[in-house]
Biotite code that builds the C-alpha atoms (Angstrom):
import biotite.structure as struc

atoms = struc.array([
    struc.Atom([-12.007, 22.702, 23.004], chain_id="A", res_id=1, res_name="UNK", atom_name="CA", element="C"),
    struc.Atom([-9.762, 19.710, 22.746], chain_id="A", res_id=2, res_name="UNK", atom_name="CA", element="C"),
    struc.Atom([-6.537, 20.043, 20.285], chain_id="A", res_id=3, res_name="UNK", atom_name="CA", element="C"),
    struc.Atom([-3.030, 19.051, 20.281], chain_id="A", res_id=4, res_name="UNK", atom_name="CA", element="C"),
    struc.Atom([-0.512, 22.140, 21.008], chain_id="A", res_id=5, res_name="UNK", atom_name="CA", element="C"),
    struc.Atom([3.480, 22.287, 20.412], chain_id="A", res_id=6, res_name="UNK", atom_name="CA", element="C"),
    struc.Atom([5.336, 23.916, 23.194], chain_id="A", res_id=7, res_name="UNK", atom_name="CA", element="C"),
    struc.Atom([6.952, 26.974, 22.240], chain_id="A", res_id=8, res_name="UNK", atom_name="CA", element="C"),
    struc.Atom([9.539, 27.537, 25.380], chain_id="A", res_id=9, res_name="UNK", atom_name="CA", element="C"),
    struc.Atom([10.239, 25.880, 28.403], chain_id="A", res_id=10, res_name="UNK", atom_name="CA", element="C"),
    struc.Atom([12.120, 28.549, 31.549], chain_id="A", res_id=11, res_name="UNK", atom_name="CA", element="C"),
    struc.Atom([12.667, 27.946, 35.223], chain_id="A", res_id=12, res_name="UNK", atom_name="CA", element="C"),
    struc.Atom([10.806, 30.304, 37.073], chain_id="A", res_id=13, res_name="UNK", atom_name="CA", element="C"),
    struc.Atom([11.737, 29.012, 40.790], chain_id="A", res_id=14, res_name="UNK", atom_name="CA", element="C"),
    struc.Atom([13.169, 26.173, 42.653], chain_id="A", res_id=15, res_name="UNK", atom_name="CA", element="C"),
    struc.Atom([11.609, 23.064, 40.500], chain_id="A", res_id=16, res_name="UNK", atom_name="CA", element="C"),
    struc.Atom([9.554, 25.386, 38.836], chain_id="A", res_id=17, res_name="UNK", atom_name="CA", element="C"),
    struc.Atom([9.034, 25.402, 35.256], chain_id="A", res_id=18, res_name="UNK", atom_name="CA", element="C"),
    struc.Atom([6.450, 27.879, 32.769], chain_id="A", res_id=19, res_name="UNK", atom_name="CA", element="C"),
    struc.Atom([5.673, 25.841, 29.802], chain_id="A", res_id=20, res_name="UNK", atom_name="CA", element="C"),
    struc.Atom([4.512, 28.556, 26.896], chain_id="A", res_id=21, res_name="UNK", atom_name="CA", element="C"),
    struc.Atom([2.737, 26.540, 23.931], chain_id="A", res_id=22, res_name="UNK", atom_name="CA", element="C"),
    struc.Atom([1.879, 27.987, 20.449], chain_id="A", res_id=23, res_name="UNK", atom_name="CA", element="C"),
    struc.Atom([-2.139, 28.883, 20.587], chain_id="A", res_id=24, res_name="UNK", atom_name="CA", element="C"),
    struc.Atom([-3.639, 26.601, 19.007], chain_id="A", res_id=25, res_name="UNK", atom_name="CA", element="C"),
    struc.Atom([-6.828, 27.989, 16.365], chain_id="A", res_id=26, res_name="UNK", atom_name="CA", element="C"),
    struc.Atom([-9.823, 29.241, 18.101], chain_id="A", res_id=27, res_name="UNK", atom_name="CA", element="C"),
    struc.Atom([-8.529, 29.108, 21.309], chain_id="A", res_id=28, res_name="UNK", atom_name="CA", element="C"),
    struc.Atom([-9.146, 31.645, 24.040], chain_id="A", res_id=29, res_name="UNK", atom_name="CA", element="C"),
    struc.Atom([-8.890, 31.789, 27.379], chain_id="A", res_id=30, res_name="UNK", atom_name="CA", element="C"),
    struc.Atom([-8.800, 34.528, 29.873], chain_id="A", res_id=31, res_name="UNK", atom_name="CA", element="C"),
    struc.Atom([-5.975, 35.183, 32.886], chain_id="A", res_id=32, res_name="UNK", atom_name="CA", element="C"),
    struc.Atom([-7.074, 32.961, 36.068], chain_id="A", res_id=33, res_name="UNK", atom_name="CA", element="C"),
    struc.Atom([-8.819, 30.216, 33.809], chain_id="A", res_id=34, res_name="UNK", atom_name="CA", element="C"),
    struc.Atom([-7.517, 27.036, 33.292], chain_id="A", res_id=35, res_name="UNK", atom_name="CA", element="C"),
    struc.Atom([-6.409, 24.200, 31.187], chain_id="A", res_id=36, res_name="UNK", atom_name="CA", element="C"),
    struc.Atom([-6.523, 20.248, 31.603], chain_id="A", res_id=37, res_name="UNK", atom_name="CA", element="C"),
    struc.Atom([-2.840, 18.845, 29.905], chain_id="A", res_id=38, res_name="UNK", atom_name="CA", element="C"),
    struc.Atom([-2.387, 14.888, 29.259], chain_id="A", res_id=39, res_name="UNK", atom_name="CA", element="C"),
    struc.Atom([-0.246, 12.360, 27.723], chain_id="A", res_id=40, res_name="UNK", atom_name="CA", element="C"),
    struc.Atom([0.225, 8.629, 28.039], chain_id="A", res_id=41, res_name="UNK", atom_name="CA", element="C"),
    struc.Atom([3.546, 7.400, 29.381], chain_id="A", res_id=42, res_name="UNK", atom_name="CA", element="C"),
    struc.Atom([4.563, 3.864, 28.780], chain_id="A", res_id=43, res_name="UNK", atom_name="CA", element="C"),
    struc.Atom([1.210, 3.047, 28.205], chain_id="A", res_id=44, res_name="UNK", atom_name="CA", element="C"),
    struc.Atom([-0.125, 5.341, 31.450], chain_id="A", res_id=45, res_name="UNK", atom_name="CA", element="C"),
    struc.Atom([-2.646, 7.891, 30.325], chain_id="A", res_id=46, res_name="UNK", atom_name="CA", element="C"),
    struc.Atom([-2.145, 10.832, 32.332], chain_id="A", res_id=47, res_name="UNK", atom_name="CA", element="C"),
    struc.Atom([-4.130, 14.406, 33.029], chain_id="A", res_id=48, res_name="UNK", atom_name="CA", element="C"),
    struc.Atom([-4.045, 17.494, 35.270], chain_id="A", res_id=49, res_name="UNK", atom_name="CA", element="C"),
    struc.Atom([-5.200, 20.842, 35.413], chain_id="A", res_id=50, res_name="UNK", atom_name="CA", element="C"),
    struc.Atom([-2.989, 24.290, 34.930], chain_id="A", res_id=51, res_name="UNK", atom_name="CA", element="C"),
    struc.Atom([-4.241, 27.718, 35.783], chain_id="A", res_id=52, res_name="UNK", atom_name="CA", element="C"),
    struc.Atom([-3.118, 30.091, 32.880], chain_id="A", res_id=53, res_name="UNK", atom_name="CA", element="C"),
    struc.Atom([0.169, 32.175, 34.528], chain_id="A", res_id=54, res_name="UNK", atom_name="CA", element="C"),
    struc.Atom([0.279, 34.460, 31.479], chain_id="A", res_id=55, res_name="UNK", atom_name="CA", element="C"),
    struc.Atom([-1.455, 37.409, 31.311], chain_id="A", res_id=56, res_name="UNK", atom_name="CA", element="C"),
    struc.Atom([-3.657, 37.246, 28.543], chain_id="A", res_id=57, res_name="UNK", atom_name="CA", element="C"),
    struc.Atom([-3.667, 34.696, 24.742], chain_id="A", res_id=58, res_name="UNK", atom_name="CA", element="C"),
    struc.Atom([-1.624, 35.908, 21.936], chain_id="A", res_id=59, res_name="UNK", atom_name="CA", element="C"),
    struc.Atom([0.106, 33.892, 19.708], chain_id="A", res_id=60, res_name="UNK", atom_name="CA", element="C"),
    struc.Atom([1.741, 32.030, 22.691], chain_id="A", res_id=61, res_name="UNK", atom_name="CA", element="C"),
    struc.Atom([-0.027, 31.242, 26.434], chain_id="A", res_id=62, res_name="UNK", atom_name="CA", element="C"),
    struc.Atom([1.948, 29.791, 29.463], chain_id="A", res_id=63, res_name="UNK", atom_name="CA", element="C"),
    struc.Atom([1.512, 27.638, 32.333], chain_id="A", res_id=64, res_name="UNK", atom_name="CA", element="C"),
    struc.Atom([3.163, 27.748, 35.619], chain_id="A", res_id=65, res_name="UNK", atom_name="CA", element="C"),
    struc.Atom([4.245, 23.923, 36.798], chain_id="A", res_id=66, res_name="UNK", atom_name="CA", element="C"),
    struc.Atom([5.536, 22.814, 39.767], chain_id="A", res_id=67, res_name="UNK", atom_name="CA", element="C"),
    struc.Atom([7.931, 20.032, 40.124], chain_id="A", res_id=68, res_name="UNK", atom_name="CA", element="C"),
    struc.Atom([8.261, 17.994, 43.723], chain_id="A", res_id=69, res_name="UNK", atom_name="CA", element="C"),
    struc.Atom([11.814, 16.427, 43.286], chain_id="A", res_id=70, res_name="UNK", atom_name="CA", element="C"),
    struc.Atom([10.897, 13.464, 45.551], chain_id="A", res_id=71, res_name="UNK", atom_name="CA", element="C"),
    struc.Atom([7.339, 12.975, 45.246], chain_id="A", res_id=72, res_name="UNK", atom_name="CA", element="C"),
    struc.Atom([6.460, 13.751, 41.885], chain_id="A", res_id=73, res_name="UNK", atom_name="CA", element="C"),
    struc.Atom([5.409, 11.478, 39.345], chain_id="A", res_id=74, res_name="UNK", atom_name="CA", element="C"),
    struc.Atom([5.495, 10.252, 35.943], chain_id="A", res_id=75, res_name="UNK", atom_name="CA", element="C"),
    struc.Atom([3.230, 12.882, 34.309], chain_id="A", res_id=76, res_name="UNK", atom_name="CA", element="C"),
    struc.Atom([5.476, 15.911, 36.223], chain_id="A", res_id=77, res_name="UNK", atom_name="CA", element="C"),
    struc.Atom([8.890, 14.674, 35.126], chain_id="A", res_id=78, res_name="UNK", atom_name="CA", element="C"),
    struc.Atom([7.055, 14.674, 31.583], chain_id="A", res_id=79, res_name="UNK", atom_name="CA", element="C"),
    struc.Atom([6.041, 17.978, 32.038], chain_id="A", res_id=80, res_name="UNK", atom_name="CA", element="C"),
    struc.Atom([9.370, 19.129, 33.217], chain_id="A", res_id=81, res_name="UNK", atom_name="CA", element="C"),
    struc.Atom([11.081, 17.285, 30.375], chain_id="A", res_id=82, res_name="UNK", atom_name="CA", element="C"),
    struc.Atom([9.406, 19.217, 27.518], chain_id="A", res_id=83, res_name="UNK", atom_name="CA", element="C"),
    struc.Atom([11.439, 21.170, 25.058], chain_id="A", res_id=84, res_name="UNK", atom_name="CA", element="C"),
    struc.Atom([10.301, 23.340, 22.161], chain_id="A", res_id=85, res_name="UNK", atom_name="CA", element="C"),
    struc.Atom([8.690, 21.617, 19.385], chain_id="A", res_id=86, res_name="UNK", atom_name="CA", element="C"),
    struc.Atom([7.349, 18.956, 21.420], chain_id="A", res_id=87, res_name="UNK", atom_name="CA", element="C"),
    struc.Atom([3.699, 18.419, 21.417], chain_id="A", res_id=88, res_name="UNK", atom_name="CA", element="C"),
    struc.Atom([1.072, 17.707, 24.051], chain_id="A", res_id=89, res_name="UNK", atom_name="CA", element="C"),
    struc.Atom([-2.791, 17.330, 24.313], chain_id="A", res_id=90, res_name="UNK", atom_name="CA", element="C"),
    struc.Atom([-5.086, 20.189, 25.797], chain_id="A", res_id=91, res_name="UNK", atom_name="CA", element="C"),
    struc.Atom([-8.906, 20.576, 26.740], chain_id="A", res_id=92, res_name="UNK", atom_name="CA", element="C"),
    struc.Atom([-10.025, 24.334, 28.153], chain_id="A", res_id=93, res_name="UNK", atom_name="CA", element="C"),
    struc.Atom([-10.174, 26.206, 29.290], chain_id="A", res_id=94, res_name="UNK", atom_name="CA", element="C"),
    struc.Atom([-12.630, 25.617, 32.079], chain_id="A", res_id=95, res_name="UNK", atom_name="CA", element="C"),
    struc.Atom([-12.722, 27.766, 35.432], chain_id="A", res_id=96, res_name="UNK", atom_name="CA", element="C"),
    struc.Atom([-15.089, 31.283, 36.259], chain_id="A", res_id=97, res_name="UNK", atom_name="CA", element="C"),
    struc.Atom([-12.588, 32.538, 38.994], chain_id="A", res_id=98, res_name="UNK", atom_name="CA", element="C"),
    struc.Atom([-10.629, 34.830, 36.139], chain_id="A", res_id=99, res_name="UNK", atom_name="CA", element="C"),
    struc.Atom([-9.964, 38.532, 35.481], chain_id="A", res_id=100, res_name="UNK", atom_name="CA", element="C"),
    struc.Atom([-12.560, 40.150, 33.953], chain_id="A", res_id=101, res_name="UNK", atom_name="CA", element="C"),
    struc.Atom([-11.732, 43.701, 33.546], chain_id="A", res_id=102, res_name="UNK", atom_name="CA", element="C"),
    struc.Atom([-11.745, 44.750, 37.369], chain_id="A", res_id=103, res_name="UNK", atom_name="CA", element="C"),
    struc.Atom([-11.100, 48.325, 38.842], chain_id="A", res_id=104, res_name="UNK", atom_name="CA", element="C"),
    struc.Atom([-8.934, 47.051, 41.755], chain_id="A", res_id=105, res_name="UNK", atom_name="CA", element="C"),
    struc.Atom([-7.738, 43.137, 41.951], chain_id="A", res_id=106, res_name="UNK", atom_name="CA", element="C"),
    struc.Atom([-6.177, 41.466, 45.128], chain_id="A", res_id=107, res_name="UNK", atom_name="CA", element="C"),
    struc.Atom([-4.728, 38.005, 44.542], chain_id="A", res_id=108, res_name="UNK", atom_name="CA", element="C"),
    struc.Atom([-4.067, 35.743, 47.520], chain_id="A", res_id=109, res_name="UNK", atom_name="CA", element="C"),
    struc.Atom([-1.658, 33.033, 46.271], chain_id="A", res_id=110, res_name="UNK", atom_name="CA", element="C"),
    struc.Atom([-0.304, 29.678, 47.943], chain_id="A", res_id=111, res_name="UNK", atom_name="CA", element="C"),
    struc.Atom([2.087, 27.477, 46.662], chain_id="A", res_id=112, res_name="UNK", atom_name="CA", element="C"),
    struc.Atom([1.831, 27.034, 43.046], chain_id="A", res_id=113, res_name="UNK", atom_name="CA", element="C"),
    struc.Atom([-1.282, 29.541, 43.354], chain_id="A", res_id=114, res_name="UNK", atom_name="CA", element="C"),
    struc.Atom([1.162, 32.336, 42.205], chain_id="A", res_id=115, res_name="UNK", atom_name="CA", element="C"),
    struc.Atom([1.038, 31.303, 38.369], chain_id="A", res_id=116, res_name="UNK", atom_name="CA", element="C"),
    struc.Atom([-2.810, 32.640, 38.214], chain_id="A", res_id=117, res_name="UNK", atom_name="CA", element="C"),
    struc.Atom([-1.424, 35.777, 40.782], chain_id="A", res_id=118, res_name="UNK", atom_name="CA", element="C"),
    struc.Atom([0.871, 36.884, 38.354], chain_id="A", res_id=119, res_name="UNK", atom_name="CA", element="C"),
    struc.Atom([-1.034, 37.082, 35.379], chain_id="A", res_id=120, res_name="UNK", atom_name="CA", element="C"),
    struc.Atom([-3.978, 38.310, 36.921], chain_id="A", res_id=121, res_name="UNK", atom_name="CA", element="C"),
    struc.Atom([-2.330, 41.106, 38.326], chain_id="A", res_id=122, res_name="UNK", atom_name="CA", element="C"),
    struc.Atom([-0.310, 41.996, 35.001], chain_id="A", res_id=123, res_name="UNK", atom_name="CA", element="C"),
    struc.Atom([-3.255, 42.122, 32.957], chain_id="A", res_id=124, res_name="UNK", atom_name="CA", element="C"),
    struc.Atom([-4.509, 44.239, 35.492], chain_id="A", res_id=125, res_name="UNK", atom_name="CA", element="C"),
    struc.Atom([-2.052, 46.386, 35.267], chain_id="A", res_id=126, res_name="UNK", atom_name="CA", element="C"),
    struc.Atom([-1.860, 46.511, 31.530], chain_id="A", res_id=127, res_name="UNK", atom_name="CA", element="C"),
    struc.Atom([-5.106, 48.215, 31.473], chain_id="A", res_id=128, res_name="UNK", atom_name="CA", element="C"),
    struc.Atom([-4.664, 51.008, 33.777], chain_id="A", res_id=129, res_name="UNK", atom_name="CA", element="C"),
    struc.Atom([-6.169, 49.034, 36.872], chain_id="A", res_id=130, res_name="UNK", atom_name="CA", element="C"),
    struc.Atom([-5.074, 48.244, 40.573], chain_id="A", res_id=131, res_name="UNK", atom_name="CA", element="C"),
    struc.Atom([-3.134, 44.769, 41.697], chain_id="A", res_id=132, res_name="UNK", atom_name="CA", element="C"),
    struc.Atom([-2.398, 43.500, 45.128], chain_id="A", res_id=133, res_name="UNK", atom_name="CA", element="C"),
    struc.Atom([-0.601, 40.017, 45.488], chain_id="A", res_id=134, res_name="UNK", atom_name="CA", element="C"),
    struc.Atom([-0.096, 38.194, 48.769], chain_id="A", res_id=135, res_name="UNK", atom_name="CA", element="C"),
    struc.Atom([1.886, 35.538, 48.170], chain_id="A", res_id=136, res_name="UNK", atom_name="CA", element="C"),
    struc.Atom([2.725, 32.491, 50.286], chain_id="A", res_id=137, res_name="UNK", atom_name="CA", element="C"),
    struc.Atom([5.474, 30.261, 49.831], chain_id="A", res_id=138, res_name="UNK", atom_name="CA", element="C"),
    struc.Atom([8.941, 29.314, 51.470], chain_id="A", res_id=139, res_name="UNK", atom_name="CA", element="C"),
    struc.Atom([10.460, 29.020, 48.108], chain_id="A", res_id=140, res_name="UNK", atom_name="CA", element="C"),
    struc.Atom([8.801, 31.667, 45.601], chain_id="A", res_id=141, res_name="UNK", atom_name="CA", element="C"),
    struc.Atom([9.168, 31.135, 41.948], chain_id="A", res_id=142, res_name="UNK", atom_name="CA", element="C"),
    struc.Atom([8.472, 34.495, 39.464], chain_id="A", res_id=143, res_name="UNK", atom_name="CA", element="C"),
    struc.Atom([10.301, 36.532, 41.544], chain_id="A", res_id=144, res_name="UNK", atom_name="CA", element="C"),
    struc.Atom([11.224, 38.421, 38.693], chain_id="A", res_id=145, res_name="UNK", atom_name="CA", element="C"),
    struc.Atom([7.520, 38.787, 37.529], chain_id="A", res_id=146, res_name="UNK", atom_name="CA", element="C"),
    struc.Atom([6.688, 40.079, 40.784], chain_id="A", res_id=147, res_name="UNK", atom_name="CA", element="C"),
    struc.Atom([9.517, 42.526, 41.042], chain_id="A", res_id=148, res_name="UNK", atom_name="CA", element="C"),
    struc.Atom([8.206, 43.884, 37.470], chain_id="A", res_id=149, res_name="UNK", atom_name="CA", element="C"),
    struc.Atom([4.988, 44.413, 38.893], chain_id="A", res_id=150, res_name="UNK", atom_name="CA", element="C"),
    struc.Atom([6.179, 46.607, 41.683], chain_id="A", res_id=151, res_name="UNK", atom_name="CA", element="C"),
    struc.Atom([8.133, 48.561, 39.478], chain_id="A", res_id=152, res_name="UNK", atom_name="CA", element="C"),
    struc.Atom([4.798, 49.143, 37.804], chain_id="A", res_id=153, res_name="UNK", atom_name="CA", element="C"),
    struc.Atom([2.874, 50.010, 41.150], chain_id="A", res_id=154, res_name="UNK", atom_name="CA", element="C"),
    struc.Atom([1.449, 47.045, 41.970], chain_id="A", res_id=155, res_name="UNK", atom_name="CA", element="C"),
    struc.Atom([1.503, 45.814, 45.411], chain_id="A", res_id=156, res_name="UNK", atom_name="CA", element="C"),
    struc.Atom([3.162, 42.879, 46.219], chain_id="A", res_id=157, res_name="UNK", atom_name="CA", element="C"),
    struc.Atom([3.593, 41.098, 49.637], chain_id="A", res_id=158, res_name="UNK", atom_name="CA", element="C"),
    struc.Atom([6.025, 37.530, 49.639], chain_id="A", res_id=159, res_name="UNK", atom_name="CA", element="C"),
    struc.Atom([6.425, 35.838, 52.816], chain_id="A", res_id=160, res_name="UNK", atom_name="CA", element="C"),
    struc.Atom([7.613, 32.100, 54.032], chain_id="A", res_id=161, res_name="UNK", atom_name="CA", element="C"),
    struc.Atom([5.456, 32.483, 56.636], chain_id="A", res_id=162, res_name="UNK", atom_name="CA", element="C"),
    struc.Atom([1.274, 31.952, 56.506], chain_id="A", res_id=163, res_name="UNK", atom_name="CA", element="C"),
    struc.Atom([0.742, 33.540, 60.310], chain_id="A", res_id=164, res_name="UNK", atom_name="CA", element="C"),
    struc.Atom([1.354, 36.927, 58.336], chain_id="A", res_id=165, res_name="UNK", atom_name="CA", element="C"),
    struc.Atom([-1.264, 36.093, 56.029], chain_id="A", res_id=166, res_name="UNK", atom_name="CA", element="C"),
    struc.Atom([-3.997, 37.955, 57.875], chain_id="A", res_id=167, res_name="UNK", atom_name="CA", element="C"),
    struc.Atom([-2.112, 41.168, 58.086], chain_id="A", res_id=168, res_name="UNK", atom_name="CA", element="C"),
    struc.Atom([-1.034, 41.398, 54.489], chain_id="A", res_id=169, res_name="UNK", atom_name="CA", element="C"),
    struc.Atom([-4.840, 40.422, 53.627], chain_id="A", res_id=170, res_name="UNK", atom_name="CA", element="C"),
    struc.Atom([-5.766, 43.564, 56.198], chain_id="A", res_id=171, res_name="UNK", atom_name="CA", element="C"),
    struc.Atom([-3.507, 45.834, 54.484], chain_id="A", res_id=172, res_name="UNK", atom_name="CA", element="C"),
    struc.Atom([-4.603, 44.853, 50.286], chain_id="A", res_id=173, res_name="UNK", atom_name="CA", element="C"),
    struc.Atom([-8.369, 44.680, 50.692], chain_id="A", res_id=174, res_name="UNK", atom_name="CA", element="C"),
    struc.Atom([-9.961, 48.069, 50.580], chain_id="A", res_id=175, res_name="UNK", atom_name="CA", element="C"),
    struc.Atom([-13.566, 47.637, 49.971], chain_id="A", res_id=176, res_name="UNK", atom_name="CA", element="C"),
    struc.Atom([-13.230, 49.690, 46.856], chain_id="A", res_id=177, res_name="UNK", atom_name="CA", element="C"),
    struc.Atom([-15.604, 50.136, 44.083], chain_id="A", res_id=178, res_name="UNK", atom_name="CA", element="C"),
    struc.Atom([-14.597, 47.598, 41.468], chain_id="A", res_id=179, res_name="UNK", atom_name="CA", element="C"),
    struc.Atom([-12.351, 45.119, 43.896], chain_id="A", res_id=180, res_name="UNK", atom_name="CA", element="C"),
    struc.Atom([-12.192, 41.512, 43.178], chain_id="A", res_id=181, res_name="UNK", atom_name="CA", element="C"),
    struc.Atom([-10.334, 39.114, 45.484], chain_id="A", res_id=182, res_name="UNK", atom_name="CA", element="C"),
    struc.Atom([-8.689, 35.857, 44.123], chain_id="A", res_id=183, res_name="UNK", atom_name="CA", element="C"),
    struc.Atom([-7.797, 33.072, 45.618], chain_id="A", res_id=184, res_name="UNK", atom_name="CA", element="C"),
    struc.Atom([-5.240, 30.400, 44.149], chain_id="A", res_id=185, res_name="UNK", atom_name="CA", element="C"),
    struc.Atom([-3.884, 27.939, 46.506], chain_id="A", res_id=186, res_name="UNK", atom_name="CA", element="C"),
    struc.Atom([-4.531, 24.460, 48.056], chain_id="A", res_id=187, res_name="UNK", atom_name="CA", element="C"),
    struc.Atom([-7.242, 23.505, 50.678], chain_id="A", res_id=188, res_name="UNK", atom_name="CA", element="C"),
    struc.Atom([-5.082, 24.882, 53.949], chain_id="A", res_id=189, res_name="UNK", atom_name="CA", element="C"),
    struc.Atom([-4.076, 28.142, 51.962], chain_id="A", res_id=190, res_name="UNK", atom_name="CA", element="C"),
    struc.Atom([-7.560, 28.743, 50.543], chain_id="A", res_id=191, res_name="UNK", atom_name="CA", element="C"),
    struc.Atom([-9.123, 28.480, 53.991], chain_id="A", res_id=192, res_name="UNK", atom_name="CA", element="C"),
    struc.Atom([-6.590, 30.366, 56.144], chain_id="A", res_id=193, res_name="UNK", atom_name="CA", element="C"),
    struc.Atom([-6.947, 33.263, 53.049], chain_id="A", res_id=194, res_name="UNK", atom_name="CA", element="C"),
    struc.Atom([-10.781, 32.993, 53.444], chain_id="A", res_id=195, res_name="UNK", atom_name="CA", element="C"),
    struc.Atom([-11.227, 33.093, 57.102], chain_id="A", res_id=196, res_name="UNK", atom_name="CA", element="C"),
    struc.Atom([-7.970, 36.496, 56.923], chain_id="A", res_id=197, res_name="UNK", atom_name="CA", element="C"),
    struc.Atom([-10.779, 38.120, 53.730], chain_id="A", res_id=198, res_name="UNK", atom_name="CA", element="C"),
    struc.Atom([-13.730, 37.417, 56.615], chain_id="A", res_id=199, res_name="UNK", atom_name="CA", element="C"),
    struc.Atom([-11.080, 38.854, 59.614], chain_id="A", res_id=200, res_name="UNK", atom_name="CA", element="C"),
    struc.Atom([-10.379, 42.325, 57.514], chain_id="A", res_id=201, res_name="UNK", atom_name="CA", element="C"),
    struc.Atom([-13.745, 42.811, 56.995], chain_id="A", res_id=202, res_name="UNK", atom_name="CA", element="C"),
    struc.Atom([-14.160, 41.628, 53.521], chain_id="A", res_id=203, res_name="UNK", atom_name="CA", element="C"),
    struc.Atom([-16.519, 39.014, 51.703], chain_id="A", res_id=204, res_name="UNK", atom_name="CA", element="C"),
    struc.Atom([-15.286, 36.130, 51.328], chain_id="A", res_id=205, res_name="UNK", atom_name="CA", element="C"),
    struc.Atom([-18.004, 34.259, 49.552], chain_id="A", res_id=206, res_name="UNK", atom_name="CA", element="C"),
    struc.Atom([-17.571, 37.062, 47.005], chain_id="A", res_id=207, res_name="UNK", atom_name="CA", element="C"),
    struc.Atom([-14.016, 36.141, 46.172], chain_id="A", res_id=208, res_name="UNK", atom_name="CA", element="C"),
    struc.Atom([-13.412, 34.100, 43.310], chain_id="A", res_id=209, res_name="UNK", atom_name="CA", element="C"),
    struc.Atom([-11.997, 30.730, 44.785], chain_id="A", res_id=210, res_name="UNK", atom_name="CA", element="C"),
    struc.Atom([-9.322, 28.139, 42.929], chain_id="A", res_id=211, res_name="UNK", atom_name="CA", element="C"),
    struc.Atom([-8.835, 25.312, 45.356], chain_id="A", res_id=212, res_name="UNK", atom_name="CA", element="C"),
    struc.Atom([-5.832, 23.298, 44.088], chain_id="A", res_id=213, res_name="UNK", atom_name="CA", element="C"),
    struc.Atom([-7.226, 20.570, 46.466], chain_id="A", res_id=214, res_name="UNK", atom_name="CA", element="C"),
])
């Protein structure tokens, strides 16, 4: 669907980090892991990208998770960043197939910005009685406080600055259960160094369910 939606809050999350929550506009539904295409024109600049949902389901409100690079950012992210409550923005979504869909057991692999998807995959996982595993890769993490909720709540949750432990915390989340799903959220580097660690513990990775940021 295409429609115009009015943001409802705008938090940091992380170093330049923002989650944008907008008022849900009628009709619209999306599920955790799918994602949404924002634009704008900007002194006469028409503008677009894609946001993977970071909240963990639609209610009245859904959020997206947005990164902000200080130095090399451009026009449409200092837009982004600039938003304020009441302000209004266009949206087409959600598009994507690599989303929760009621699974027994999920592991997310996230990179970079990949942890907006982790976060609400795994807490809509947990919000129905299932399993969550996050690996999470990034030398400045943003939701820390979102992941610390979800190890209160039994999830497990690995955070490291460092991708050569990738392949152990991948080794130590996958357990060939009944019912597992593995995500992965990241760009191209992450998503193949989390592929080829999924092959190395003896999972599948052509049966995870792949985001590459690009």
């Amino acid at each position: 669907m295409d429609a115009t939606v009015t943001v409802a809050a705008v938090r940091d999350v992380g170093p330049d980090t923002v989650a944008i929550e907008f008022e849900t506009p009628a009709a619209f539904e999306a599920e955790p892991g799918q994602f949404v295409k924002l634009s704008a024109t900007i002194d006469g600049e028409s503008y677009a990208r894609f946001y993977t949902l970071s909240s963990p389901g639609v209610t009245d409100t859904f959020e997206v998770t947005v990164g902000i690079d200080p130095e090399e950012g451009g026009p449409f992210s200092h837009h982004l960043e600039s938003l304020a409550a009441g302000d209004d923005i266009d949206l087409s979504g959600p598009f994507g197939n690599s989303y929760y869909d009621g699974d027994a057991r999920v592991v997310v692999l996230a990179g970079g910005p990949g942890v907006g998807p982790a976060v609400g995959i795994a807490e809509a996982a947990r919000a129905d009685g299932n399993e969550a595993a996050v690996v999470y890769v990034d030398d400045a993490p943003a939701h820390e406080a979102r992941l610390d909720a979800l190890r209160e709540e039994g999830a497990s949750v690995v955070v490291t600055d460092d991708e050569a432990d990738l392949a152990d915390a991948v080794a130590d989340a996958l357990t060939s259960a009944e019912g597992e799903q593995v995500f992965v959220y990241g760009f191209a580097g992450f998503v193949e160094a989390a592929t080829d660690a999924i092959e190395a513990a003896g999972g599948d990775a052509d049966a995870a369910k792949v985001e590459n940021f690009g």
